[in-house]
KEPAVO-363600 format. One record per residue: residue in three letters; y, x, z of N, C-alpha, C in turn. Coordinates in steps of 0.001 Angstrom, whole numbers, padded with zeros to 6 digits, always signed. Layout:
BEGIN
alaYXZYXZYXZ...
REM end
This chain:
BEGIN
unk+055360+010010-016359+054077+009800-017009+054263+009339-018452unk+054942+008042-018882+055180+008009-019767+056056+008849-021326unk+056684+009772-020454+057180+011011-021373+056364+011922-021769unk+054634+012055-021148+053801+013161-021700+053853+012489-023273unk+053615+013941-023888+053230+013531-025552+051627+014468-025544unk+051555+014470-026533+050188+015491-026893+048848+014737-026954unk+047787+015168-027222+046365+015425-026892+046324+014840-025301unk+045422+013718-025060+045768+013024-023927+043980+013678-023316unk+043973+014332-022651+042596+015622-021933+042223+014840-020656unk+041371+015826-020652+040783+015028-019045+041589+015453-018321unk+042574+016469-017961+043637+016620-017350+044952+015249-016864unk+044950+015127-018117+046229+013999-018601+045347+012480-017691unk+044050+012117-018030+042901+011310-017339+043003+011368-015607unk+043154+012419-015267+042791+012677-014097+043995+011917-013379unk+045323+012926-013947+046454+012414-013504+046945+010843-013285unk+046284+010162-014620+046187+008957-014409+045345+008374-013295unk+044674+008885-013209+043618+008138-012356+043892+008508-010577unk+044700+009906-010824+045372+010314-009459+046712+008719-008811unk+047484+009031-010179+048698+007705-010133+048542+006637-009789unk+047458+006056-010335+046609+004854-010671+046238+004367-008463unk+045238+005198-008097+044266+005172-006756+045851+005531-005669unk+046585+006454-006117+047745+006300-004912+048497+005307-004974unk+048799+004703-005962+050239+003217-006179+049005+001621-005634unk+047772+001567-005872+046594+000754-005388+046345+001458-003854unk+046089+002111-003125+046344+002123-001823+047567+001847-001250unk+048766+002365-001888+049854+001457-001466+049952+000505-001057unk+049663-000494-002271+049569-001783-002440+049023-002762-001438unk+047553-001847-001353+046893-002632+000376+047333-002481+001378unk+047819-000810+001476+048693-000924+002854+049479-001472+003307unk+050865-001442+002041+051663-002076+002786+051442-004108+002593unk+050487-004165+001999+050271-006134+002337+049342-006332+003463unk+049214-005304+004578+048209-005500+005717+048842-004458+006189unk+050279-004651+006631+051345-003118+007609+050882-002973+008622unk+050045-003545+009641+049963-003531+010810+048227-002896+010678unk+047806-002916+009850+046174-002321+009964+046358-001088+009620unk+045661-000238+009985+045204+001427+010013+044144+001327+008605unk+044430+002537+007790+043321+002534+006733+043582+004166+006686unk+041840+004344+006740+041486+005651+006429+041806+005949+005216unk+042466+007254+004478+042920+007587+003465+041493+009125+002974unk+041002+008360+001849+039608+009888+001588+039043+009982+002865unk+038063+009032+003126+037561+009441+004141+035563+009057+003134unk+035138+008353+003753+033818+008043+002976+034286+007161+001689unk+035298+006716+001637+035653+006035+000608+036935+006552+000103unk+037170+006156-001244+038807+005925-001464+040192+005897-000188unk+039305+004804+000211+040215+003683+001167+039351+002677+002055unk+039636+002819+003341+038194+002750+004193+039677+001658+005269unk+039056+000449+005631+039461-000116+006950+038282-000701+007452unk+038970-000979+008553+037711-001725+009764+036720-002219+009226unk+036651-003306+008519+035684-003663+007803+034855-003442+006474unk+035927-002674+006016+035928-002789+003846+035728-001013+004102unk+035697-001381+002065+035667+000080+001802+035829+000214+000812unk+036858+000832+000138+037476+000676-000929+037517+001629-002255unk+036961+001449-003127+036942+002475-004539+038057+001985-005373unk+038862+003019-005858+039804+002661-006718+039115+003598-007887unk+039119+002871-009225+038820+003989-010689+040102+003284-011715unk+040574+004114-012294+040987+003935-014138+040316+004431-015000unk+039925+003966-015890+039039+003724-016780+040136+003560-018093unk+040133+004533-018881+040882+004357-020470+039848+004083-021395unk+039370+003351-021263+037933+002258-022150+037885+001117-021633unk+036716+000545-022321+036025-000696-022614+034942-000464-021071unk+034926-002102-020769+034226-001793-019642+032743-001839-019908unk+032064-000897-019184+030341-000863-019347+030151-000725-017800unk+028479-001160-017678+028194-000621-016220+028053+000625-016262unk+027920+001547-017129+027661+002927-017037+029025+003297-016356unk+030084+002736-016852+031631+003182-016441+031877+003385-014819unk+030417+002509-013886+031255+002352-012610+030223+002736-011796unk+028640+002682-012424+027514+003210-012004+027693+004514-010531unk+028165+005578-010850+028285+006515-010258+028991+005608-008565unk+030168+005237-009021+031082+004597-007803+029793+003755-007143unk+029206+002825-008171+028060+001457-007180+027300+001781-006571unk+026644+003351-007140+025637+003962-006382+026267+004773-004790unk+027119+004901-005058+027895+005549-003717+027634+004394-002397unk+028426+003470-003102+028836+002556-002280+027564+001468-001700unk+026256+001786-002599+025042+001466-002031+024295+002381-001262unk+024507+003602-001526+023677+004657-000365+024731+004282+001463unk+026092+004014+001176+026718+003751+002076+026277+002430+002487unk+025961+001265+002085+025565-000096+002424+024213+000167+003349unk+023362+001173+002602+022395+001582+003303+022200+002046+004650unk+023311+002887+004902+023847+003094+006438+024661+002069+007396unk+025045+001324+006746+025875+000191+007725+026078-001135+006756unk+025113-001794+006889+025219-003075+006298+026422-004136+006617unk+027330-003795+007772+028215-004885+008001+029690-004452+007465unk+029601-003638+006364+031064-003346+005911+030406-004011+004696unk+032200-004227+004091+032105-004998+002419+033009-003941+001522unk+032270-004033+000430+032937-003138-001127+033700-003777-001837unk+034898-003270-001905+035714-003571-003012+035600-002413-004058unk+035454-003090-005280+035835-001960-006413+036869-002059-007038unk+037952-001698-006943+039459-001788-007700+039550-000963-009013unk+039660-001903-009975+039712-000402-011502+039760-001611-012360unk+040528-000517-013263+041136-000630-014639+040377-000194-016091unk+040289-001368-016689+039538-001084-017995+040324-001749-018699unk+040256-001447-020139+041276-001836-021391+040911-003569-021735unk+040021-003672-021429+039291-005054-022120+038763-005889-020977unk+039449-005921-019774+039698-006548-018720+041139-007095-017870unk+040819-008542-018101+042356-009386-017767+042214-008921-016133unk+043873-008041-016220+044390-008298-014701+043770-009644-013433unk+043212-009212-012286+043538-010516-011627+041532-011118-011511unk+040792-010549-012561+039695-011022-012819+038576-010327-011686unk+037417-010951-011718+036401-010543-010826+034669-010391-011463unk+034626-009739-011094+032772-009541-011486+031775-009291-010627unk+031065-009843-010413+029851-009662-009039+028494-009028-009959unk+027811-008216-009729+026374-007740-010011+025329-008037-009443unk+024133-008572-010082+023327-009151-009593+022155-008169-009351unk+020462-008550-008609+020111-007709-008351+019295-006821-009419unk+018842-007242-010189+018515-006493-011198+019223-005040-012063unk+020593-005526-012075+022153-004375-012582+021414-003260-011322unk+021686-003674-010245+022077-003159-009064+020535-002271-008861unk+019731-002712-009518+018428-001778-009400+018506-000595-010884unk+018968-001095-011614+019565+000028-012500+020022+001063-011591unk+021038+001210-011470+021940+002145-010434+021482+002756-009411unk+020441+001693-009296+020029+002694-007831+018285+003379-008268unk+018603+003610-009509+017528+004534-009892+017605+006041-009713unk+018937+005617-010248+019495+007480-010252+019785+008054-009036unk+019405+007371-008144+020068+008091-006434+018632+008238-006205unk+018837+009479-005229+017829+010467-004843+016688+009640-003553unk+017310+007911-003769+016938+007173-002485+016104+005897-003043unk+014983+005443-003223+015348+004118-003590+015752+002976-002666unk+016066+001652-003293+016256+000530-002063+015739-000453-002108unk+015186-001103-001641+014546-002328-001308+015487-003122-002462unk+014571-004388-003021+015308-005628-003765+016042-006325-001779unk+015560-006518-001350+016351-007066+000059+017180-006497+000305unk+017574-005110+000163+018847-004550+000443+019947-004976-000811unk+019148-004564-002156+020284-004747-002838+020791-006163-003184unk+019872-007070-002938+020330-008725-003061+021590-008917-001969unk+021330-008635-000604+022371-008349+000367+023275-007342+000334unk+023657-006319-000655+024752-005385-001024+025437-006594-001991unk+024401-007116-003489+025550-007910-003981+026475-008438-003456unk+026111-009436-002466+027038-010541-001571+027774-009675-000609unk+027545-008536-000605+029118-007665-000024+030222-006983-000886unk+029792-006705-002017+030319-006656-003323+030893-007503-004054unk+032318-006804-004479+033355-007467-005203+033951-006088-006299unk+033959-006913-007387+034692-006229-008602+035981-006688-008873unk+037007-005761-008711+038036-006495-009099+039082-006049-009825unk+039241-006430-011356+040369-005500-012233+041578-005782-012025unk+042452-004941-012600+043365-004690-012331+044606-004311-013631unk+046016-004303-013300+046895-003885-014563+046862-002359-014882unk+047014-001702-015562+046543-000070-015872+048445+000248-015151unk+048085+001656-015061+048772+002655-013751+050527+002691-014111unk+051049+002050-015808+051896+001800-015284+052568+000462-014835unk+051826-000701-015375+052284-001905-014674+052124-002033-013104unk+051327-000920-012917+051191-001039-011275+051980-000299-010299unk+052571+000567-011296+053602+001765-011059+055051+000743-010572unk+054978-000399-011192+056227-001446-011441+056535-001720-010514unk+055034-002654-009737+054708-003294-008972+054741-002469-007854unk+054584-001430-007468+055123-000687-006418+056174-000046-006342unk+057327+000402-007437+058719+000040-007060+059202-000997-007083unk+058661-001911-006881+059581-003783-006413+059121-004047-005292unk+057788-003598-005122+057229-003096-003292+058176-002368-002429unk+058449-000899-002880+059211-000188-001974+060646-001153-001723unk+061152-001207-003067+062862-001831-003248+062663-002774-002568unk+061864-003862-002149+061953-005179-001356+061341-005047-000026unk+060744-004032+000537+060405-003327+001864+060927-002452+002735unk+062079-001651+001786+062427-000301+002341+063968-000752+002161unk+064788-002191+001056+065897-002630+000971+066707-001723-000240unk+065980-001052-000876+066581-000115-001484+067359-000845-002603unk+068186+000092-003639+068984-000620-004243+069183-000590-005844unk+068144+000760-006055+068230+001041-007212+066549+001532-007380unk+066154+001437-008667+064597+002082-008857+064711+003720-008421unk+065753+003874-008832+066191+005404-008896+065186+005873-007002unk+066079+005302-006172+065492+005331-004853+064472+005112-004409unk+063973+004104-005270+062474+003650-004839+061339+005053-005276unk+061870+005114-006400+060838+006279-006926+061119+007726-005941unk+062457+008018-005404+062252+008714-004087+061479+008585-003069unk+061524+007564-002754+060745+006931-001579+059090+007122-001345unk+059122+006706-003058+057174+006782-003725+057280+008489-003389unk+057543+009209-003690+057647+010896-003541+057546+011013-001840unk+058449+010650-001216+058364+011063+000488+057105+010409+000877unk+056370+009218+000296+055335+008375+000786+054068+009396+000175unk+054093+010089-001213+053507+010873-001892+053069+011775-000871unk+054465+012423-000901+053888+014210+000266+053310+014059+001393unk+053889+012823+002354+053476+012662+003452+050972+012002+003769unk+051158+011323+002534+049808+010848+002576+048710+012324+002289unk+049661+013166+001264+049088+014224+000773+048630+015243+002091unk+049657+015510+002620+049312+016092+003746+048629+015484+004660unk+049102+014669+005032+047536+014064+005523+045763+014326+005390unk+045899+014561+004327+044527+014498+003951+044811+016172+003959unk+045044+016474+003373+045313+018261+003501+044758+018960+004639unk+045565+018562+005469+045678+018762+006941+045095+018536+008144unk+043734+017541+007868+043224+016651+009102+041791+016363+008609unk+041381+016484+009466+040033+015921+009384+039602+014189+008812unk+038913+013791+008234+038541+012206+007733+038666+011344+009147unk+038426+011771+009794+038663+010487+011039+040255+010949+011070unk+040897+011346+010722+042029+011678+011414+043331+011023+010255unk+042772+011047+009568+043468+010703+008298+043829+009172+007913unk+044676+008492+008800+044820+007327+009448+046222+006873+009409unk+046367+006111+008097+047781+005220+007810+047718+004168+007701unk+048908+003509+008596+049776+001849+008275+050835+001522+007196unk+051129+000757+007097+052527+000191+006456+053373+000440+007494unk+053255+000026+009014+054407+000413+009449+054686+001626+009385unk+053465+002752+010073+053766+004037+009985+054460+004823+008716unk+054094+003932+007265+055106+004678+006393+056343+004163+006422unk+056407+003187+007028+058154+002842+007252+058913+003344+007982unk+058372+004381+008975+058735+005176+009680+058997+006839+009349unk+057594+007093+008432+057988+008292+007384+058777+007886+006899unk+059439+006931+005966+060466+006470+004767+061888+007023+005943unk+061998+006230+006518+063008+005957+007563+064034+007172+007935unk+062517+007995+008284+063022+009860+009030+063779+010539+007720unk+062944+010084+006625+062815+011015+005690+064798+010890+004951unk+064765+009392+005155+066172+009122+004024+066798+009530+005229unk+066709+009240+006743+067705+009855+007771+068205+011432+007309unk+067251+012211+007341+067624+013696+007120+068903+013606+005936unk+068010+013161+004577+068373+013465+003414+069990+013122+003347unk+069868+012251+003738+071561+011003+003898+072689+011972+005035unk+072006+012087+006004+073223+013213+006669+073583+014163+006424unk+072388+015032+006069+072332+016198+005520+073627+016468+004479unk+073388+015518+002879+074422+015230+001924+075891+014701+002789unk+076126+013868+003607+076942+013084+003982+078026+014847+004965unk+076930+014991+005539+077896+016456+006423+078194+017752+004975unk+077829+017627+003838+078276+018493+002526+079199+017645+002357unk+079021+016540+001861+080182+015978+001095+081738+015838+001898unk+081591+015783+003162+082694+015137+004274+083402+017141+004471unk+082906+018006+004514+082737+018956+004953+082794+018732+006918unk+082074+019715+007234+081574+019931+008805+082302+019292+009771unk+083874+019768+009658+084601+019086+010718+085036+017469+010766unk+085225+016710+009824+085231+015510+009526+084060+015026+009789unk+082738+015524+009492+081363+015041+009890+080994+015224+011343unk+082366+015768+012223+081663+015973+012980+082615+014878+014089unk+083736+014373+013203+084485+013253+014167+083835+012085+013259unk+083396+012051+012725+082921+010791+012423+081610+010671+013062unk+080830+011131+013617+079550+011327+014775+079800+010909+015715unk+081030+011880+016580+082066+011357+017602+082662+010428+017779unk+082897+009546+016374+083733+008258+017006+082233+007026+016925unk+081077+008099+016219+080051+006366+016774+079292+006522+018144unk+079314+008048+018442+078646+007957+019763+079358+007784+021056unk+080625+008581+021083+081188+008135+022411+082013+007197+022652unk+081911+006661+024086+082137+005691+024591+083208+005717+025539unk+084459+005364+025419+085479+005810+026021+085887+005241+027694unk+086307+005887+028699+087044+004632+029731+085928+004789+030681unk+086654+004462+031696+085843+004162+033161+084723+003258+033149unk+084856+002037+032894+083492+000863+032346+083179+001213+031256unk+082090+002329+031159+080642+002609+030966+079797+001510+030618unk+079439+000624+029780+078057-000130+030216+076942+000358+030722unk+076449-000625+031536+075362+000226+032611+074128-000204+031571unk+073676+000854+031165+072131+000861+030264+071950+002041+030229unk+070029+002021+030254+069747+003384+029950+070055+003975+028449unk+070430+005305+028517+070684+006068+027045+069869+007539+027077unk+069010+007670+025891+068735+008976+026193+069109+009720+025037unk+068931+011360+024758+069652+011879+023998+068461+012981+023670unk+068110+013217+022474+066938+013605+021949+068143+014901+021123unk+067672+016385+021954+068330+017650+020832+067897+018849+020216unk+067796+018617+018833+066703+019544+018264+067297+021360+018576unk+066342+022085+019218+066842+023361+019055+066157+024370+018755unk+065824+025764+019356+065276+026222+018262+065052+027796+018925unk+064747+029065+018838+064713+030222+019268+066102+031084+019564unk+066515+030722+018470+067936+031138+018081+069062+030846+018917unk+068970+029495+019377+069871+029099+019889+070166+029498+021335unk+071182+029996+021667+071921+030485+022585+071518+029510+024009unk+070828+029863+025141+070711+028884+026325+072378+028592+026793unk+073300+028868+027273+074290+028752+027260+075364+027156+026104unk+074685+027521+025029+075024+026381+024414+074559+025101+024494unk+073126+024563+025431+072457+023370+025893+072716+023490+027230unk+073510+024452+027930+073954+024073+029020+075590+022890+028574unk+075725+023702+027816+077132+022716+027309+077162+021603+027096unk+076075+021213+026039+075360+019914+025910+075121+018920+026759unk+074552+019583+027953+073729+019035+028765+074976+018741+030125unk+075943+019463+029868+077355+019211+030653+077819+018055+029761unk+078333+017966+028499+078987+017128+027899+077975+015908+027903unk+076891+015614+028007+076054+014390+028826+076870+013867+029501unk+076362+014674+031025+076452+014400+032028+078222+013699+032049unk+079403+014771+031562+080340+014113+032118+080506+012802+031129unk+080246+012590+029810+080580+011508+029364+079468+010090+029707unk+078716+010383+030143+077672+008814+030523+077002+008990+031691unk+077313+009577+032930+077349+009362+033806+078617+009146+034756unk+078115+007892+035340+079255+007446+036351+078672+006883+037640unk+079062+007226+039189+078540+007117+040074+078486+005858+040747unk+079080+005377+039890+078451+003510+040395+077945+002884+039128unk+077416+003550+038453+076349+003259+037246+074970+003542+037544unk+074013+002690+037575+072722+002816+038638+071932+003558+037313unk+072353+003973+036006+071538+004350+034740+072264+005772+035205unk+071003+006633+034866+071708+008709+034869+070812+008511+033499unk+071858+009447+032244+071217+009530+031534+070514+010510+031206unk+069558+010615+030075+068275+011251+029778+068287+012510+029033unk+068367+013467+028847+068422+014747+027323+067221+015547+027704unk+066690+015453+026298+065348+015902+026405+066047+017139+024736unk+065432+018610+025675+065292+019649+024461+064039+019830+023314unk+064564+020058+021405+063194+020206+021383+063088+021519+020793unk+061923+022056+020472+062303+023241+020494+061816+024197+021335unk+061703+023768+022572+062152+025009+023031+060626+025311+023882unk+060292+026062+024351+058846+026039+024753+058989+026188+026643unk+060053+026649+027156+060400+026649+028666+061718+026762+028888unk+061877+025405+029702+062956+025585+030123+064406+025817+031214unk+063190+026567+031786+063573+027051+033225+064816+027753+033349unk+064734+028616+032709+065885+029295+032303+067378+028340+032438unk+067719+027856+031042+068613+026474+031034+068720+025732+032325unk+067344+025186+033192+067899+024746+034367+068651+025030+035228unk+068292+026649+035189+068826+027068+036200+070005+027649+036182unk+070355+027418+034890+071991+027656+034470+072390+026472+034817unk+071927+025514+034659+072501+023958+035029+073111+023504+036503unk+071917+024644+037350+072345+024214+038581+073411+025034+039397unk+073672+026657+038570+074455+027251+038891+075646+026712+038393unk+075597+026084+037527+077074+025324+037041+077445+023742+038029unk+076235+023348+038890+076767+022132+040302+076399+021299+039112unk+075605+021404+038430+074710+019871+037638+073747+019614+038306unk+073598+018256+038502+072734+017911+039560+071774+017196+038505unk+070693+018137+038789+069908+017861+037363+068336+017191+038303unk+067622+016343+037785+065956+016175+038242+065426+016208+036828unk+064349+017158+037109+063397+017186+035717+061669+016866+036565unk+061575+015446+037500+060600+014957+037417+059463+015812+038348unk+059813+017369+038718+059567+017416+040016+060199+018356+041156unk+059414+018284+042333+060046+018683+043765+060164+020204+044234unk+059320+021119+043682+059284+021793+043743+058581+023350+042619unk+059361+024236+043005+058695+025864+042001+057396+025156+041999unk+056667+025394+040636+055392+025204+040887+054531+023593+040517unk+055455+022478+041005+054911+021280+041144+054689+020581+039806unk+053730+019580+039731+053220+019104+038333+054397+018033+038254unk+054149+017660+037137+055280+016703+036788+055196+015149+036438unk+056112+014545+037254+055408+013242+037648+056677+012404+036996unk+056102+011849+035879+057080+011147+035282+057418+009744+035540unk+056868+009176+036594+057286+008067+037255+057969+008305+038131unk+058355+009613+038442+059288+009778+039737+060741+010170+038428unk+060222+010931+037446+061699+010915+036452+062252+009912+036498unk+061571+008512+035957+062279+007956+035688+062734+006686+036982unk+062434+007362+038387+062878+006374+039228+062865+007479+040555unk+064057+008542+040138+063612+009344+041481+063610+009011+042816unk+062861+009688+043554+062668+009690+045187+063405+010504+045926unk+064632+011492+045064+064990+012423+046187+065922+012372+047154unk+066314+011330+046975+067108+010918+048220+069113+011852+048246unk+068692+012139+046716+070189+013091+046537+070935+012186+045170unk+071969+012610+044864+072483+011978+043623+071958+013173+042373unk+071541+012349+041570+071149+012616+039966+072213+012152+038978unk+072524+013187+038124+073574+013016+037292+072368+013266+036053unk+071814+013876+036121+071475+014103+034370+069582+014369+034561unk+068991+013497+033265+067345+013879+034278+067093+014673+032371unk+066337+015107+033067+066071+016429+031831+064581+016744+031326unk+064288+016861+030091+062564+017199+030477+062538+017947+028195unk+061499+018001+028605+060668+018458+027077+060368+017083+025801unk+060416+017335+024811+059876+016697+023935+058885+016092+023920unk+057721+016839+024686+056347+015947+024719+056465+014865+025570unk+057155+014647+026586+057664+013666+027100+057839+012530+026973unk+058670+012444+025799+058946+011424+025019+058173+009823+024956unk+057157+010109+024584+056150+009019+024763+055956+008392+025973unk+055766+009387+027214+055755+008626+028399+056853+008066+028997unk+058184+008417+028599+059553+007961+029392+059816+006645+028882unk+058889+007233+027672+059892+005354+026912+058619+004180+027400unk+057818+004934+027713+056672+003757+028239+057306+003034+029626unk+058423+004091+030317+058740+003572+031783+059992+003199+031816unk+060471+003622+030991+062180+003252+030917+062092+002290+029793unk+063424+001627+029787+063655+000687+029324+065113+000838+028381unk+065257+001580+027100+066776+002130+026710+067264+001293+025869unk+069010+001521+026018+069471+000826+025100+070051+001421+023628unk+069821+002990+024038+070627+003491+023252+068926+004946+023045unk+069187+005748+021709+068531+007000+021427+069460+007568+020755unk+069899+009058+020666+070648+009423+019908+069756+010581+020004unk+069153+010665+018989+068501+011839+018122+068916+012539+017367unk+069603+014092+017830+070671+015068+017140+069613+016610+016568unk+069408+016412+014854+068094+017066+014615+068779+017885+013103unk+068596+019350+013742+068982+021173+012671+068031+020442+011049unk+066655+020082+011574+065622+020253+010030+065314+019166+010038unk+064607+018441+011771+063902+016665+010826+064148+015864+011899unk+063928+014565+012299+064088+014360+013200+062585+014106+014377unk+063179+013755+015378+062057+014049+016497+060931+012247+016030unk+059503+012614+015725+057895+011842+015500+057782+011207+016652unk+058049+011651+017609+057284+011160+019024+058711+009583+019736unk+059603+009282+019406+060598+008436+019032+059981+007066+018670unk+059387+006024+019376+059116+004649+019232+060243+003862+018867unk+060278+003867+017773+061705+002695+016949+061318+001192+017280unk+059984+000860+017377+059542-000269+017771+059802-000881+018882unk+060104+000196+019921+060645-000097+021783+061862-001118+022436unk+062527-001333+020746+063946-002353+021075+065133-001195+021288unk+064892-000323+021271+066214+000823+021517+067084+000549+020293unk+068276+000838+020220+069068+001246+019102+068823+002697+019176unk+068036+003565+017766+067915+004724+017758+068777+005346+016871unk+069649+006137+016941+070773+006874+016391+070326+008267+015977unk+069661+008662+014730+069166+009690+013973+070807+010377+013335unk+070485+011589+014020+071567+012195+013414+071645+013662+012721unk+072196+013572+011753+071823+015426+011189+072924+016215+011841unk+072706+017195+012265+073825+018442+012692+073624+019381+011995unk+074554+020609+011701+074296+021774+010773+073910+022957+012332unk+074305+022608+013010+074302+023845+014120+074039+022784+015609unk+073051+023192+016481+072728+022642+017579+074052+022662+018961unk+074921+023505+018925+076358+023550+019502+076977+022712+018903unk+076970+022090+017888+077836+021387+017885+078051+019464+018523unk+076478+019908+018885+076226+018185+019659+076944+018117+020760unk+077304+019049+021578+078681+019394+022772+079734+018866+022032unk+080079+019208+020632+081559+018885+020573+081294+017766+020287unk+080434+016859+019650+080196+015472+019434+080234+014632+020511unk+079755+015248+021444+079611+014038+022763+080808+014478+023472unk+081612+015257+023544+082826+015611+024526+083879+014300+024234
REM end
């Protein structure tokens, strides 16, 4: 931003004011990580209670400057009196940090120009939900949210942080892109979890170039397997991204190199590999069982629905070496099981449906080729 030169347009304005309203939703999110805030929904920035307008303003402040925003946010008061307005914005001739309330008279200005009028009783009771509050212009705030990311995300250089602002960028973008206004629903934690996936990919990805393939692929090997007869007894499950392409034959391999390395028959834990990818996987099973893998994928019979409380505590009265199921899964196993270990082995991103919050140690890993998670776990 600061490298544009030229004729500063409503273009150049906009952009600011784009910079400005994304680094200020930041800001709230992540100092309230655990609350959900609608992103463009009736507001700017909408939570449970509030409702939030962000403006930059490259002038002197007037009420004409915010008029348009007050009138919004009073036709909305009009529909639900128990939410409160914040107005967040930047004017040249306003100290950071400061506040301004409008009284009812201003407030009948403004609400001339709407196609509605309002009662003096409404708008006396909009003031007292109303708050003005300025702010530092888009790049001191730009600052203030790389010393946010760098002291949230641990990063180490601005260089990274301003990566980070970019993966937090695309991901909010799409959001709104993509989803309907009720749907359009972010935390602080949840971007710590975008951040998280995002440097996972990026970091292995580079790390399996730089090492070249085969070195990247014993250095995988010496953090995942576990050598020797004493096994610790804990659940482990094994999350493997695959794909159309990929050969069934080669997740039978996988799904062998499981079984013989973390299962042991006086270990009361059988561990877990869930395919993703793949849309049926009947096929693969039944290579599994022609190979004497004694596989349960949760139910009893051709045909039967799938009962994931029996996955994760079968009834069949046979020995289980390896329990097997789909991606969508995911969510419900970890609701019933209890793991100590995730090893998430992912071609493009890693697997969304993955609760990092559950107490697991989750092990995000990049592979260049889905065969090669066999030679990793062998």
């Amino acid at each position: 931003m600061t490298a544009i030169a030229g004729r500063r347009d409503g273009g150049y304005n906009a952009l600011k004011g784009f910079v400005f309203q994304f680094d200020a939703s930041l800001l709230k999110i992540y100092n309230e990580p655990s609350r959900e805030f609608q992103i463009e929904g009736e507001q700017d920035l909408s939570v449970e209670d509030s409702y939030i307008q962000i403006k930059h303003r490259n002038q002197r402040f007037s009420n004409a400057a915010i008029a348009d925003a007050v009138r919004q946010m009073i036709e909305q008061f009009s529909i639900n009196r128990e939410k409160r307005f914040l107005l967040y914005c930047y004017f040249q001739d306003r100290a950071p940090g400061s506040e301004l309330t409008l009284g009812v008279s201003e407030l009948r200005v403004f609400s001339k120009r709407s196609s509605e009028e309002f009662s003096d009783e409404l708008l006396e009771e909009f003031s007292k939900c109303l708050t003005i509050r300025f702010s530092v212009d888009y790049r001191e705030q730009f600052k203030e949210v790389v010393a946010l990311l760098m002291r949230e995300h641990y990063l180490h250089t601005e260089a990274e942080a301003v990566a980070c602002h970019a993966i937090i960028q695309k991901h909010l973008l799409d959001l709104v892109v993509n989803n309907p206004p009720e749907a359009r629903l972010v935390s602080g934690d949840k971007l710590r979890e975008v951040v998280n996936s995002a440097r996972s990919s990026i970091f292995h990805s580079a790390y399996q170039k730089l090492l070249g393939n085969e070195r990247y692929l014993k250095l995988l090997k010496s953090e995942v397997v576990q050598r020797g007869i004493n096994l610790p007894k804990r659940e482990r499950l094994f999350v493997v991204e695959s794909g159309p392409l990929v050969n069934d034959h080669d997740l039978v391999d996988i799904a062998v190199a499981v079984r013989d390395r973390f299962y042991r028959k006086h270990n009361s834990f059988t561990p877990y590999l869930v395919f993703r990818g793949i849309g049926d996987l009947s096929r693969v099973k039944g290579l599994l069982i022609d190979a004497d893998v004694k596989i349960f994928d949760g139910t009893y019979f051709n045909g039967d629905r799938l009962r994931l409380r029996d996955l994760t505590d079968p009834k069949t009265g046979r020995t289980v070496e390896l329990k097997i199921s789909g991606e969508e899964n995911i969510p419900g196993i970890m609701e019933m099981a209890t793991f100590a270990d995730i090893y998430d082995f992912f071609v493009s991103s890693p697997s969304s449906l993955i609760d990092e919050e559950a107490g697991a140690r989750v092990y995000r890993r990049f592979v260049q080729s889905t065969h090669d998670v066999a030679r990793i776990i062998r």
